[in-house]
ZANU-306823 format. One record per residue: x, y, z of N, C-alpha, C in turn. Coordinates in steps of 0.001 Angstrom, whole numbers, plus 500000, padded with zeros to 6 digits. Example, Ala and Ser with C-alpha at 12.3 -4.5 7.8 and 13.67 -1.06 7.14 Angstrom:
BEGIN
513190494310507800512300495500507800513200496700507800512850497750507080513670498940507140512900500030507870
// end
This chain:
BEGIN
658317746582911770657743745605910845658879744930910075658733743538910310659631743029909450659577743152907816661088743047906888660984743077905493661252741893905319660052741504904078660623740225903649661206740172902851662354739697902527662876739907901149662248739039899532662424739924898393661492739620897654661839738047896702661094737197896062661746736150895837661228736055893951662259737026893006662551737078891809662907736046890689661972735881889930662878734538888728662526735215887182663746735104886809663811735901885284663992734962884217663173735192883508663736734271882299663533735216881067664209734431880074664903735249878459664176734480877329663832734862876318663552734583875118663634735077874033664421734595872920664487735078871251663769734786870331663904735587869379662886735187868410663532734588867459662197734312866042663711733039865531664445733533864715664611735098864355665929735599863858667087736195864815667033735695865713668126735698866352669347734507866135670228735071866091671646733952865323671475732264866170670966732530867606670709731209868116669867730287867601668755731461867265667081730511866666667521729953864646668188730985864569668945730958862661669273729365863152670971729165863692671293727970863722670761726818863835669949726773864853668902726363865256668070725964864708667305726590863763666576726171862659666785725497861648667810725945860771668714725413859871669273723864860024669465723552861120669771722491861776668746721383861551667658721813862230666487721146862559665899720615860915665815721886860323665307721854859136666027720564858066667147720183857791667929719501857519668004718176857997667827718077859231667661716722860081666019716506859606664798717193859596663890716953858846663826716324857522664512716976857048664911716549855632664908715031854981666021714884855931666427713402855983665859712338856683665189712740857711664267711956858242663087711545857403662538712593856843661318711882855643662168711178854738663052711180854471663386710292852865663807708829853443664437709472854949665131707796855351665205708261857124663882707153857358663812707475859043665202706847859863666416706224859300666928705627859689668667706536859761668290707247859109669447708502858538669711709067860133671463708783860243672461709262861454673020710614861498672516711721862069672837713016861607673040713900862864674284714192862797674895715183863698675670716488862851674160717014862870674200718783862097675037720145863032675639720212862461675692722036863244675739722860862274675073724333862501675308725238861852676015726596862442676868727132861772677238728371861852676866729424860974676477730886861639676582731642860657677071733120861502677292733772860113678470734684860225677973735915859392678169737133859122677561737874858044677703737451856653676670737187856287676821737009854595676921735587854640677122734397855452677586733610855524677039732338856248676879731192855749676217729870856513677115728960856209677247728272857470678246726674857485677623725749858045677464724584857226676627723489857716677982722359857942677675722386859124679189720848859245678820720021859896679492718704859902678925717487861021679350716076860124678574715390860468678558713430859931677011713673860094676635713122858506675811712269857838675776711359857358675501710423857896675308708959857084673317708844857174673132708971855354671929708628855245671611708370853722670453707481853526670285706822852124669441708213851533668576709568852225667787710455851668668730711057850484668458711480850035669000712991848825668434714195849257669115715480849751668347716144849865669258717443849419668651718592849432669523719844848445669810720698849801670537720757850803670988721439851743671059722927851693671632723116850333671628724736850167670465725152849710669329724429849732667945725164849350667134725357850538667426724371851543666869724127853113667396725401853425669142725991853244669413726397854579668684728212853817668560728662852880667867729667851852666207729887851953665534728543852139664406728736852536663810728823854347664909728023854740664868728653856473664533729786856210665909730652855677666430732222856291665303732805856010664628732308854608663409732858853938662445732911854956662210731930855296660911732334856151660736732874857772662160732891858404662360733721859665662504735142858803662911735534857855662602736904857469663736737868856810665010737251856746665527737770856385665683738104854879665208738966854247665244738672852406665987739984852537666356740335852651667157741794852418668303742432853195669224742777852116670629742921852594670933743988853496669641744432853318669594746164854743669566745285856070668903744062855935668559743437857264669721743121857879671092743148857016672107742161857315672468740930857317671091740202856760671579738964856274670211738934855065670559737787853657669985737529853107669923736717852429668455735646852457668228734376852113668882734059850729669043734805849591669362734256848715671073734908847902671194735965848943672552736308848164673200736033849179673305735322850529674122734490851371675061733577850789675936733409850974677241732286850659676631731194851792676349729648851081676054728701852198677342727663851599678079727350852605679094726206852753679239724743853488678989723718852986678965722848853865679950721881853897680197721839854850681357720471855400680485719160855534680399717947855244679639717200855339680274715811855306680440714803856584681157713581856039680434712604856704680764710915856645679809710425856771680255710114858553679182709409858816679399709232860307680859708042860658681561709083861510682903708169861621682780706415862431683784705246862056683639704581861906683613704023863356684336704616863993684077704206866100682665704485866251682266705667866008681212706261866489679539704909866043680155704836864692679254704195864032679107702428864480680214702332864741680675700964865641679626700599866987679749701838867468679068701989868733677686702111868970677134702528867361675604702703867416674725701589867002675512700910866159674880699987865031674759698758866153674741698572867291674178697616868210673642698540869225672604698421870168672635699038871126673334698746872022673913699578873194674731699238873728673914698497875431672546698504875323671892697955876216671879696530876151672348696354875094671771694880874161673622694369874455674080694889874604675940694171874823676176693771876420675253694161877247675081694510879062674617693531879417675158693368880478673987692626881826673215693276882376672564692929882813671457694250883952672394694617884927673253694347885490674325694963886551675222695824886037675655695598884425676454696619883900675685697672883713674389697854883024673548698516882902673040699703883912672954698979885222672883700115886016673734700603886713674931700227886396676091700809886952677125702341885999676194702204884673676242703195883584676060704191884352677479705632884153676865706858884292676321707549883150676238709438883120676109709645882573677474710425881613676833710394880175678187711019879601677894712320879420679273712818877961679316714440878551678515715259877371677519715017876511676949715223875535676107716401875869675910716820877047675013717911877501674723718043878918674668718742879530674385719304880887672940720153880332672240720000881792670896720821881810670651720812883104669326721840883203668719721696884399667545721819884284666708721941885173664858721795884778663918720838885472662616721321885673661621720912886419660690721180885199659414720126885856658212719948885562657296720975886539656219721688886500655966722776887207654613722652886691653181722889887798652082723144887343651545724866887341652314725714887187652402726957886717651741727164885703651293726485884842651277726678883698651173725571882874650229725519882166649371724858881083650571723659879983651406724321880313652903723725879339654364723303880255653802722812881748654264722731882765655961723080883068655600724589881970656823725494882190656733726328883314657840727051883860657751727846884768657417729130884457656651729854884691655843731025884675656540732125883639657940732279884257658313733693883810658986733197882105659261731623881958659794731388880433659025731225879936657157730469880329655883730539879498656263732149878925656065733400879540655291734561879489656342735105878476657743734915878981659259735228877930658671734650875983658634733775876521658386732939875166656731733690874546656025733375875295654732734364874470655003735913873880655708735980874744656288737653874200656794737448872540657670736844872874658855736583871746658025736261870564657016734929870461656352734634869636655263736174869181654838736782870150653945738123869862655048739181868808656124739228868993657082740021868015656724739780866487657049738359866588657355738157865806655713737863864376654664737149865197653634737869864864653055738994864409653526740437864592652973741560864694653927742177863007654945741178863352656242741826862302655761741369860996655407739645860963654917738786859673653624739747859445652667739885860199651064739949859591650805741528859584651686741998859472652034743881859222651360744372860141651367743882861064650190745345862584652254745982862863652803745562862903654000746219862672655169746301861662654847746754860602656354746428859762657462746908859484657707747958860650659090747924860317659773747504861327659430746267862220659977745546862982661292744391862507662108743885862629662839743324861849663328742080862693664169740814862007663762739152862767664704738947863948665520740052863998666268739521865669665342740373866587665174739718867907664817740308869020664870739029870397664057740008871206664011738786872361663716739490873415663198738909874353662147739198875596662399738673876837662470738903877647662996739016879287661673739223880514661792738909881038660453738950882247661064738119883601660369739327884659660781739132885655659572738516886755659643737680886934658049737447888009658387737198890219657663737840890436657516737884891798656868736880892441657587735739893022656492734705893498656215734937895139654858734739895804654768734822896734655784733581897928655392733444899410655802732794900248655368731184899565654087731079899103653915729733899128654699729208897713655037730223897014655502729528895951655018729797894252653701731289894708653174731276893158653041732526892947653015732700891732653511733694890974652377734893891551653038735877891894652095736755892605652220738465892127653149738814890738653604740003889972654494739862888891654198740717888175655283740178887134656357741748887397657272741790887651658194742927888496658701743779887203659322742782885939659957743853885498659995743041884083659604744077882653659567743208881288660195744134880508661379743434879395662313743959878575661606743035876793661983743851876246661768743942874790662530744338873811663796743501873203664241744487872383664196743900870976664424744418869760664196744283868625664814745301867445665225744666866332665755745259865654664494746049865163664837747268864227663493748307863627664221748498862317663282749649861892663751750030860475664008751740861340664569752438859961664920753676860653663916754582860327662881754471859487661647755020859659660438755373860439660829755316861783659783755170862995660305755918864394659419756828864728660142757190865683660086756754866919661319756967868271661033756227869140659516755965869941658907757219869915657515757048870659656913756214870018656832756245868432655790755871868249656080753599868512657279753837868565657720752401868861657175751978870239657815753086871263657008752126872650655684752464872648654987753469872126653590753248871987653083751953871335653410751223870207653658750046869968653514748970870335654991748657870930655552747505871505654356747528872691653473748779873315653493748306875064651777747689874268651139748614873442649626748302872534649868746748871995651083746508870928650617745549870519651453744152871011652063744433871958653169743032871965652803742837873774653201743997874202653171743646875527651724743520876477650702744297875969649567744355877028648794743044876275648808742577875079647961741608874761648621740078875231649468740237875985649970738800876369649946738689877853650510740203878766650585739646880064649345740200880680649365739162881599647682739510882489647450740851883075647113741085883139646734742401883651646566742255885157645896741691885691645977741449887001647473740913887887648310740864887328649781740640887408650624741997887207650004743134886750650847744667886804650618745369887261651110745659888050650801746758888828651773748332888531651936749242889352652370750597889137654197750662889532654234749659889989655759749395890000656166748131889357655490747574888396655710746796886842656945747745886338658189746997885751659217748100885045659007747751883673659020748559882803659224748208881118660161748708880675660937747866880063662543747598879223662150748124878020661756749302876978661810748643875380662974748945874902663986748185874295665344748547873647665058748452872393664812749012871519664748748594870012666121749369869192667009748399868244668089749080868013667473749541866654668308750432865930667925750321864096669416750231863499670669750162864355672080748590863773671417748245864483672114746999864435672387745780865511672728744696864695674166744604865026674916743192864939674240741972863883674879742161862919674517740901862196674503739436862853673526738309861976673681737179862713674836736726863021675787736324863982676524735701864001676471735001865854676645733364865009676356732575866262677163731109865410676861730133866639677183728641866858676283727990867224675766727323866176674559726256867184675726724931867891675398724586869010676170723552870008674604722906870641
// end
């Protein structure tokens, strides 16, 4: 009998106290900011953070007012960090910002479009520049025409973090992130989910059982289908009680 070999796709997801989702947020939150006061406001945000520590740097040019160090305090606030056991904390954090206005080439270059300087022959002879690389499909997998195993990654992640805010778990804590492995058949559709990881910071009050008793009751069986697990389904739970303070680069 022939073997077929099996055809695996994994995807990853964090939650939003993870140093990626921190930056990330902080970012966003700020470019919000300025967008309500002045839809016209030029803003290239980054954030860093570090233990104890937030850096907001970039070019702003915008007519809003807005209080940056209260944005980047009420982020942290509401992904969860209020306490210095957590390793980071919303209000006794050091926030620093570098902030200048948008440089004068750059600004040169925006303040016309550059479609509007072209012929239609220059125009389509434009490549692309180097501002980002990606990859990605549109996929009817799924309701959010994501691909299966980052829908199910991402529901996970969001279920953490759920369970942690509305106390069905509290001594769960805001970094974590979720992994899933799915088995697609010959034609192309998702036909098992092979193998699911979970990890998350805790408090040190809990013991391990009673954690993967937990994680599998309240995070993991209420999201993935059931008709998708079978007896050679693998479960990952890693939950640390350290783990590494935030430290990341939003890019």
């Amino acid at each position: 009998m022939e073997n077929k070999e099996k055809i695996l796709f994994t995807s990853e997801s964090v939650t939003e106290g993870h140093p990626d989702k921190i930056c990330d947020a902080i970012s966003d939150a700020i470019l919000d900011a300025l967008i309500a006061q002045d839809p016209m406001s030029r803003v290239a945000c980054e954030t860093a953070t570090t233990t104890g520590l937030v850096l907001v740097m970039g070019e702003i040019t915008s007519k809003a007012n807005i209080d940056i160090q209260s944005i980047v305090r009420e982020t942290i606030r509401e992904i969860g960090y209020t306490r210095g056991k957590f390793g980071f904390d919303a209000d006794n954090c050091a926030v620093i910002t570098a902030i200048d206005e948008q440089s004068s080439d750059i600004a040169m270059g925006v303040d016309k479009a550059l479609e509007a300087k072209l012929t239609d022959s220059q125009i389509e002879a434009i490549g692309a520049g180097d501002q980002g690389m990606m990859f990605g499909y549109a996929t009817n997998e799924t309701d959010e025409y994501m691909p299966y195993p980052i829908h199910l990654a991402h529901r996970l992640s969001r279920q953490l973090s759920k369970v942690r805010k509305d106390g069905t778990l509290p001594y769960l804590r805001p970094d974590g992130k979720s992994q899933v492995t799915v088995e697609y058949d010959e034609s192309g559709n998702p036909s098992r989910i092979d193998a699911v990881v979970i990890s998350s910071q805790h408090s040190e009050d809990v013991s391990w059982d009673q954690i993967k008793k937990d994680i599998r009751e309240k995070v993991i069986d209420p999201i993935l289908p059931a008709e998708l697990l079978d007896d050679d389904t693998k479960y990952y739970i890693c939950l640390l009680y350290t783990s590494p303070s935030p430290r990341d680069v939003e890019e």
